[in-house]
N, C-alpha and C positions, 0 to 999 in steps of 0.2 A: 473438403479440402481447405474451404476458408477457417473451418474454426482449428487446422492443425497448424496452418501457417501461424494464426492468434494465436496459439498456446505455445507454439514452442519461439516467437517471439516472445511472448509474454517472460518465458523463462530467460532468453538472451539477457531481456530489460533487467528482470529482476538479479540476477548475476553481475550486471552491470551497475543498477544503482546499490548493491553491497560494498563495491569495488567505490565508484565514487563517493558513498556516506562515508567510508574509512581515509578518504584522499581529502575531503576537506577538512578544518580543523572548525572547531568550535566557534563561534561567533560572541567574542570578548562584549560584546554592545548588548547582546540579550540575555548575557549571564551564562555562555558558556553552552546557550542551546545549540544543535545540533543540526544538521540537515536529516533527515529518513523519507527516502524516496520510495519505499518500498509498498505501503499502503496504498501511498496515492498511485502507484500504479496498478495495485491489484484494482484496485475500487473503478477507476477505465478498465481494466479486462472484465471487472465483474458485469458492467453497465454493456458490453456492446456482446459476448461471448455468450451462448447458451448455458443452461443450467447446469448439465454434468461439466462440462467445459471448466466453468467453474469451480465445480468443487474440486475437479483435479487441481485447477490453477490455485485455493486455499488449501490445500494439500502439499503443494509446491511449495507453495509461498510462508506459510507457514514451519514448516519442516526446516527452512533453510536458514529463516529466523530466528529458531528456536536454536538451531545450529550455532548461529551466529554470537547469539547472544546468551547461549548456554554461560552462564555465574556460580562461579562455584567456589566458595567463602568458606575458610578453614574446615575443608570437607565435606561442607552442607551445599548442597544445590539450591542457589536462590531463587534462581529462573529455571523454572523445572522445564521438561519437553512436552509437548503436546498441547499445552492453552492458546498458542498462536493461532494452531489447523481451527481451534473451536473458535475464535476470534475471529477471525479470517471467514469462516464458513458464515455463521452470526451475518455478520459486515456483508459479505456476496451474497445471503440472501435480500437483503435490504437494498442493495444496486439491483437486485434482479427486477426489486418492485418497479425500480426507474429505467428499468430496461424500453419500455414500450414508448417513451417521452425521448429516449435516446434515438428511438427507429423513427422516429416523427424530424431527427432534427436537432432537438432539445439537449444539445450537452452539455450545460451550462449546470445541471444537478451534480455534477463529479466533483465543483470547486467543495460546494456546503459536504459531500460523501467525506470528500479527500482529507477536509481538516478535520473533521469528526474522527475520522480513523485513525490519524494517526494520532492526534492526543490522546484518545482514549485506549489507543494503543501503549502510549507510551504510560498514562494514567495508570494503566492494569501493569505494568512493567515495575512500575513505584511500588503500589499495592501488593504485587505480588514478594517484592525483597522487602518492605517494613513490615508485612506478617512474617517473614522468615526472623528478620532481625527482633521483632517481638516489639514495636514501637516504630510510631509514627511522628514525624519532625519533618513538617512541609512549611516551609520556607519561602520566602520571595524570591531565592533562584530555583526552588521546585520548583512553581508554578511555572516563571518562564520556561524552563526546559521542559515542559509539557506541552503550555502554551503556543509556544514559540514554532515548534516545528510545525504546528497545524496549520499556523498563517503561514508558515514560508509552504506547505504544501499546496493551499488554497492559491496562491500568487504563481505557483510553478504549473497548478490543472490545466488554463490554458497553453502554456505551451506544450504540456504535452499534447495534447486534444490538437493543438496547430501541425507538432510534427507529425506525429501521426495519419494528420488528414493529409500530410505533405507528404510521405512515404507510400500511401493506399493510391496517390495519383499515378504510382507506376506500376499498378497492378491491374490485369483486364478486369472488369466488374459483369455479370451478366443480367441482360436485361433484355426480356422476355426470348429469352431463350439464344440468345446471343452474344458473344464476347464484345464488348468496347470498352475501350480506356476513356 
């Protein structure tokens, strides 16, 4: 029951931060980078959710990505479908490994997941439309708007990791065999 309540939260979140990436505007100070909430929340679902759990939720998350950000330049698809789920999937195996550090306590490994994924997220995004376009031209506003969203993801893990434990305090928890709040 806990890991349907996690997944299909997990879904709300990620529907929600698609909705807020698209409401904020770009950040004129960092050259124009971006917010993407969407990694960093998968990479908490990937650290606290079991392993099929999971891969649904990079199946999710991915798909809706791939959606989102489907590019499509004078009839060429820049950002094709499907690399986000194997992105995603990659990424959630790697939170799985921090999974056991996370059951101890330890959820402070989501900051270092959370910026990793989403640059490199967004990294593989570059990469994927300069191989379409046939030519690479990375620039000191590339980098920021690679760069950039990973630290504002890193600086955002905590709070999420805060509400999160702020919302779980009004759910019973069982313990050993027992319902308390």
């Amino acid at each position: 029951m806990r890991t349907a309540i996690g997944l299909i939260s997990f879904a709300v979140g990620v529907f929600l931060a698609f909705l807020l990436q698209s409401a904020f505007p770009a950040v004129h100070i960092i050259h124009g980078a971006r917010f993407v909430f969407v990694p960093l929340i998968f990479c908490y679902t990937a650290m606290v959710l079991p392993f099929p759990a999971m891969l649904v939720a990079a199946l999710y998350a991915g798909l809706m990505s791939d959606l989102m950000y489907l590019h499509v330049v004078g009839g060429r698809v820049e950002i094709a479908l499907g690399w986000s789920i194997v992105f995603f999937v990659i990424f959630g195996c790697i939170a799985q490994g921090l999974q056991t550090g996370v059951k101890r306590g330890h959820w402070w490994p989501v900051i270092p997941l959370s910026a990793l994924a989403t640059s490199g997220y967004l990294l593989l995004q570059f990469g994927m439309i300069s191989l379409r376009r046939e030519g690479f031209i990375f620039d000191e506003a590339g980098a920021w708007r690679i760069l950039a969203p990973g630290v504002l993801a890193a600086l955002f893990a905590p709070l999420l990791h805060m509400g999160v434990q702020w919302v779980l305090q009004f759910f019973p928890r069982e313990q050993n065999g027992v319902l308390s709040y």
